[in-house]
N, C-alpha and C positions, 0 to 999 in steps of 0.2 A: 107092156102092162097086161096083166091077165084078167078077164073076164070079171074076177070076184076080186079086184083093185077098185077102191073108187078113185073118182079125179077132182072130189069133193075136198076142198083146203082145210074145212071146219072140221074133216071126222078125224084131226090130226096126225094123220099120215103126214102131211108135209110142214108139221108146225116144229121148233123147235124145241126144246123142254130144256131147263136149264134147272141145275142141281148144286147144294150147297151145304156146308156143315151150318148149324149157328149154333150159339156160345155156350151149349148147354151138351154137344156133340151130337144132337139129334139132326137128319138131314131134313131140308124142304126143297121140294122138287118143284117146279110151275112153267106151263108153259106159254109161250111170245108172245098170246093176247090177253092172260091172266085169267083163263078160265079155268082150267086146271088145275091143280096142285095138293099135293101131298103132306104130310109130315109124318117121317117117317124114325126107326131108333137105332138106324142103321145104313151105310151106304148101299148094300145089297139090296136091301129092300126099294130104295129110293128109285137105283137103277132099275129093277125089275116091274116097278109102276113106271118110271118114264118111257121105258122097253115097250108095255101094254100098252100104254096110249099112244104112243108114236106109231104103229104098225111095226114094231121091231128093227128101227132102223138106230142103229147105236151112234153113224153119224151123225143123226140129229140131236143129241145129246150133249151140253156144253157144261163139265161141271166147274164151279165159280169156286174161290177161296173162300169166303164167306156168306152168310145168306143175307148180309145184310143188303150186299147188292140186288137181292130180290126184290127187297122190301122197295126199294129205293125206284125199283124197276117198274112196278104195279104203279106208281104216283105217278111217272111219266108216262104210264098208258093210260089211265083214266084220270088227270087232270088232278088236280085238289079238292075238287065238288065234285067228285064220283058219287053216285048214288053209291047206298050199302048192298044193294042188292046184287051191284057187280064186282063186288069184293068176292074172290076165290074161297070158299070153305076149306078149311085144311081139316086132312084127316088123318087119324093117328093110328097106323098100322101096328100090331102086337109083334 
């Protein structure tokens, strides 16, 4: 590891980002704690934000068949009374 590497888990270097079409062909990216995430109008794009917030590491990259599994994904990490505040904002790249 080089000097200007942190060994920080939160700055997402070491989180996974997981990516996906949904039903409309647009992609959503989010990554393993739900803070994260994307909406994007293209796979390229999707990868190239999951690329940015990972530290560029493409093995940590998992992409899904669907996005529904995202959704489904964010429930199991913050419970059914998740406050809204830690609901991931998705953003919509041009």
């Amino acid at each position: 590891m080089t000097s200007d590497e942190s060994d920080d888990p939160d700055d997402g270097s070491q989180q996974l980002f997981f990516m996906a079409p949904d039903h409309l062909g647009h992609w959503v990216v989010q990554d393993q704690s739900c803070s994260r995430s994307g909406y994007f109008i293209n796979r390229e794009w999707a990868r190239k934000f999951a690329l940015s917030e990972n530290g560029r590491r493409p093995d940590l990259i998992v992409e899904l068949p669907q996005a529904s599994a995202l959704i489904f994904r964010q429930a199991s990490f913050h419970g059914s009374n998740a406050s809204k505040s830690r609901a991931p904002a998705y953003r919509k790249a041009a």
